[in-house]
N, C-alpha and C positions, 0 to 999 in steps of 0.2 A: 487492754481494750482501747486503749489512747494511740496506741500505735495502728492499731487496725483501722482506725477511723483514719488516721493520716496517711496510710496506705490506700485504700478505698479515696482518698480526696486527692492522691496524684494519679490516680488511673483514670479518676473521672477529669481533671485538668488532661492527662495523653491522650485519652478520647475522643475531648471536645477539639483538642488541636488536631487529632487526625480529621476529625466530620468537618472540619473548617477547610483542612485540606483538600479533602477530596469534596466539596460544596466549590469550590475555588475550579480544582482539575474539568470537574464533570461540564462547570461552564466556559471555560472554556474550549473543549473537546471540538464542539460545530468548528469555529475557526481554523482549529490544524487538520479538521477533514476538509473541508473547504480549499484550504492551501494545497493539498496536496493533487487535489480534483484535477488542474491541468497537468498535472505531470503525470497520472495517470490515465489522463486521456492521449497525449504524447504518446505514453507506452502499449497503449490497443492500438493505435492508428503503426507504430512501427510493428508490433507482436502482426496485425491481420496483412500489412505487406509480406512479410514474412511468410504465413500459410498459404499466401498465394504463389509466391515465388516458387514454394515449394511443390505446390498442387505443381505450376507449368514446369518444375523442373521434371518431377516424376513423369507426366506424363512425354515430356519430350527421352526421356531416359527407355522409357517402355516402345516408346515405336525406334527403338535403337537408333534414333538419330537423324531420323529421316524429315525430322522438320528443322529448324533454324533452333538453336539453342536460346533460352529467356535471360534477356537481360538482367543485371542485379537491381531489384528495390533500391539502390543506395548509391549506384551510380550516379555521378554528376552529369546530367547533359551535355 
């Protein structure tokens, strides 16, 4: 019986350090979303150049050519 009490009292010690752990993670979770918030705004702003580029390309593709082909998004001026 002495042993089962000592067992049961290091599970409740791995418990408590896990809930302390993840009490720790959960707060600070906001921050690394926060952080990443401009590099995912970065990434729409290149992803929505891109569906346009691709809109003006198809459409220049479908009237087989007959208008001036669309510059790259990415070209330097």
């Amino acid at each position: 019986m002495e042993d089962l009490l000592t067992g049961a009292a290091w599970l409740t010690v791995i418990f408590s350090i896990f809930l302390v752990l993840l009490a720790i993670l959960w707060t600070l979770l906001p921050f690394a979303i926060f952080g990443i918030k401009k590099r995912l705004d970065e990434q729409i702003k290149i992803g929505n150049k891109l569906v346009s580029y691709h809109k003006a390309l198809h459409e220049y593709l479908k009237n087989a050519g007959d208008t001036q082909a669309p510059s790259s998004p990415f070209e330097k001026p």
